[in-house]
MDTraj code that builds the backbone (N, CA, C; nanometers):
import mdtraj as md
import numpy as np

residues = "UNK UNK UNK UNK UNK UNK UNK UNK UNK UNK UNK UNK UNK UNK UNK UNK UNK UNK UNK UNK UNK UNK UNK UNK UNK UNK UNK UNK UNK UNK UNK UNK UNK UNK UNK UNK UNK UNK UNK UNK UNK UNK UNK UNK UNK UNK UNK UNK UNK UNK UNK UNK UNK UNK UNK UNK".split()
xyz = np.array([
    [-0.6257, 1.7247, -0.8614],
    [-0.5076, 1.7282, -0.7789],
    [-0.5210, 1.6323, -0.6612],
    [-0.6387, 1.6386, -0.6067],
    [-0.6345, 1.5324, -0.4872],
    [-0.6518, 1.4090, -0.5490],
    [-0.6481, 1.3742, -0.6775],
    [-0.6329, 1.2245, -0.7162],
    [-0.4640, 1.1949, -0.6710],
    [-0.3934, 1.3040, -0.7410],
    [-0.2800, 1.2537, -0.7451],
    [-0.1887, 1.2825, -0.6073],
    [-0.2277, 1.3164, -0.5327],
    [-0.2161, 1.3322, -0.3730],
    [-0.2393, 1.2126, -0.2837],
    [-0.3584, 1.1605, -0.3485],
    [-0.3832, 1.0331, -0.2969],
    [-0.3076, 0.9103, -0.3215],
    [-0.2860, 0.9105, -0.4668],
    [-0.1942, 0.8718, -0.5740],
    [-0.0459, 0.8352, -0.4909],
    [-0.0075, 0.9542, -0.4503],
    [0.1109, 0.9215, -0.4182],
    [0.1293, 0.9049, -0.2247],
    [0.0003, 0.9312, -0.1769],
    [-0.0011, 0.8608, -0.0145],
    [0.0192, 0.7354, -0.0014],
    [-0.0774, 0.6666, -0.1341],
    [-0.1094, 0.5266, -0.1232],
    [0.0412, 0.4616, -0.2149],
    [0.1071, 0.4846, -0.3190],
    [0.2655, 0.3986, -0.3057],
    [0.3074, 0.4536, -0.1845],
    [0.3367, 0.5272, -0.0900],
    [0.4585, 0.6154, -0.0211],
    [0.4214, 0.4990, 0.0496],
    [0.2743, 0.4592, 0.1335],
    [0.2388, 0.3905, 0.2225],
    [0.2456, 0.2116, 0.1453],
    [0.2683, 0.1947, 0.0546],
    [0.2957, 0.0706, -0.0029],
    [0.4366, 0.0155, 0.0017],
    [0.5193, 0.1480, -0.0162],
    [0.6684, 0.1328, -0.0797],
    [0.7361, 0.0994, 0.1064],
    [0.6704, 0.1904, 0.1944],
    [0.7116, 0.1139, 0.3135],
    [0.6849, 0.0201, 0.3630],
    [0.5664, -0.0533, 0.2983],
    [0.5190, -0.1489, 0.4240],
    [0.5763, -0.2738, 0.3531],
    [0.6168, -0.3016, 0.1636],
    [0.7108, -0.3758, 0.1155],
    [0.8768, -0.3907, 0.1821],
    [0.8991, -0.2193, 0.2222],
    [1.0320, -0.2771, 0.2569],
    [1.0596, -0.3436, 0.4434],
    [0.9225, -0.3516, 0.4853],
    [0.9216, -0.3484, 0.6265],
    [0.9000, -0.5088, 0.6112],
    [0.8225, -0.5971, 0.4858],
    [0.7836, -0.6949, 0.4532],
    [0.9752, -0.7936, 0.4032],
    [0.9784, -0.7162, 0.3954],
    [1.1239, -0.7684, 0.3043],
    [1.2570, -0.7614, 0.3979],
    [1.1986, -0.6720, 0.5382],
    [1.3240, -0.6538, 0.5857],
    [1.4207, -0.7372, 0.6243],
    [1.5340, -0.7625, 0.6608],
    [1.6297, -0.9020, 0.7183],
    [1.6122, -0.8928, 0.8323],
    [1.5422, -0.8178, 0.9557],
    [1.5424, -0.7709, 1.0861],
    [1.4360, -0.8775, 1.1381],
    [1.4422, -0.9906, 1.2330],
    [1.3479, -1.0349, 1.3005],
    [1.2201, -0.9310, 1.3256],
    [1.1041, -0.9671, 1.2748],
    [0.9565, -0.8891, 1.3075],
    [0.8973, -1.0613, 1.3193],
    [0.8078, -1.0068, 1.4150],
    [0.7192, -1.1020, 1.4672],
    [0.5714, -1.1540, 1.3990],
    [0.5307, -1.2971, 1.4188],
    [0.4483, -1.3427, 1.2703],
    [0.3467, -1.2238, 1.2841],
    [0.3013, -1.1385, 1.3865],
    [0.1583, -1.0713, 1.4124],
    [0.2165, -0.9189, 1.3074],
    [0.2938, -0.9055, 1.3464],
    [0.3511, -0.7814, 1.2292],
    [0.3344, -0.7860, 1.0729],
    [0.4079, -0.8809, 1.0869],
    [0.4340, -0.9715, 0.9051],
    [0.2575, -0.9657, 0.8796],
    [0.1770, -1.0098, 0.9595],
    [0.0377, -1.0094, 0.9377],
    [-0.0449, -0.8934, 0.9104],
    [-0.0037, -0.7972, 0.9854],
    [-0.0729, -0.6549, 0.9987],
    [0.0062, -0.6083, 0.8564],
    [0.1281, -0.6125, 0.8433],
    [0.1903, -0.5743, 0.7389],
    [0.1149, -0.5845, 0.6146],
    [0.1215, -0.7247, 0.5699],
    [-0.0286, -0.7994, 0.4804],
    [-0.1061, -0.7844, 0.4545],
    [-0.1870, -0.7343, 0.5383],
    [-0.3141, -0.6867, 0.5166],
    [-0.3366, -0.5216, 0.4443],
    [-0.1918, -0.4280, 0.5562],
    [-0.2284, -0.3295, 0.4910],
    [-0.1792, -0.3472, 0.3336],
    [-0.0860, -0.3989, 0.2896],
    [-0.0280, -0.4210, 0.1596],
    [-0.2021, -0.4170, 0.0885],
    [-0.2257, -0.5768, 0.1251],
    [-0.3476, -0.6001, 0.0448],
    [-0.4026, -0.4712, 0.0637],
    [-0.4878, -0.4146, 0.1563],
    [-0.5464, -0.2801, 0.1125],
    [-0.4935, -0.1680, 0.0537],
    [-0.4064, -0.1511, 0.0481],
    [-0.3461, -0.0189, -0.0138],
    [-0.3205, -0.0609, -0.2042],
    [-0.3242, -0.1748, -0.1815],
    [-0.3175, -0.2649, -0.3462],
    [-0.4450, -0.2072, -0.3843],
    [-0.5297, -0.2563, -0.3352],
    [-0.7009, -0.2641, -0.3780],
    [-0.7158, -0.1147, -0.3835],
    [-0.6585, 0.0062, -0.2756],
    [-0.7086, 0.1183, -0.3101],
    [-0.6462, 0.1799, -0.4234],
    [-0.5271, 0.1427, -0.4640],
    [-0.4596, 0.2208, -0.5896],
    [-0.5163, 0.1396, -0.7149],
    [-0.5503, 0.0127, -0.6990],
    [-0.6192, -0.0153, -0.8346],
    [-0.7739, 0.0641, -0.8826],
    [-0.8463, 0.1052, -0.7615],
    [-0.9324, 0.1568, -0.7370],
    [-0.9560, 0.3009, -0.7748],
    [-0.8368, 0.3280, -0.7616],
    [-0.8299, 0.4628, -0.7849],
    [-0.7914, 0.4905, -0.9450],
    [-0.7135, 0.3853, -0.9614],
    [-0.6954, 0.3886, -1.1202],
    [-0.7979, 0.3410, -1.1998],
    [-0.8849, 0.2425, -1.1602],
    [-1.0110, 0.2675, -1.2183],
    [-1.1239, 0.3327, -1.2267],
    [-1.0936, 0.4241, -1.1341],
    [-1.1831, 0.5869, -1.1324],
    [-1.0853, 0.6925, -1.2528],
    [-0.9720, 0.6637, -1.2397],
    [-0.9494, 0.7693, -1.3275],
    [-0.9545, 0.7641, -1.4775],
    [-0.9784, 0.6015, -1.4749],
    [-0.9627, 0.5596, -1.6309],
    [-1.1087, 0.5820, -1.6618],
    [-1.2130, 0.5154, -1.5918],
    [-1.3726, 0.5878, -1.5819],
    [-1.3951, 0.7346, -1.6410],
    [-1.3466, 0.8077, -1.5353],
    [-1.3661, 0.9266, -1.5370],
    [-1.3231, 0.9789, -1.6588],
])
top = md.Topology()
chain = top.add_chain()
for i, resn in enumerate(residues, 1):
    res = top.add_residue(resn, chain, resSeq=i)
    for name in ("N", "CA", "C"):
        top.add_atom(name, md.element.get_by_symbol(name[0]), res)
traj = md.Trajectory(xyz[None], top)
């Protein structure tokens, strides 16, 4: 169960930081940056996690 808890922290926290990436609203380049990064990490942790479960 806490796979899929995690599972769904890590899109909830993806699915916002795409639409915060995409928004039409002036954000500033240091945002767009922080934005980025978490993307990239939250990428790396759900692939991560799917290769624990396919492991497992």
């Amino acid at each position: 169960m806490g796979f899929f808890l995690s599972l769904a922290f890590i899109i909830a926290v993806v699915i916002t930081v795409y639409r915060r990436l995409t928004a039409t609203e002036d954000a500033t380049g240091q945002e767009r940056v922080v934005n980025g990064i978490i993307m990239v990490v939250m990428v790396i942790a759900l692939a991560g996690l799917i290769g624990i479960f396919i492991i497992s």
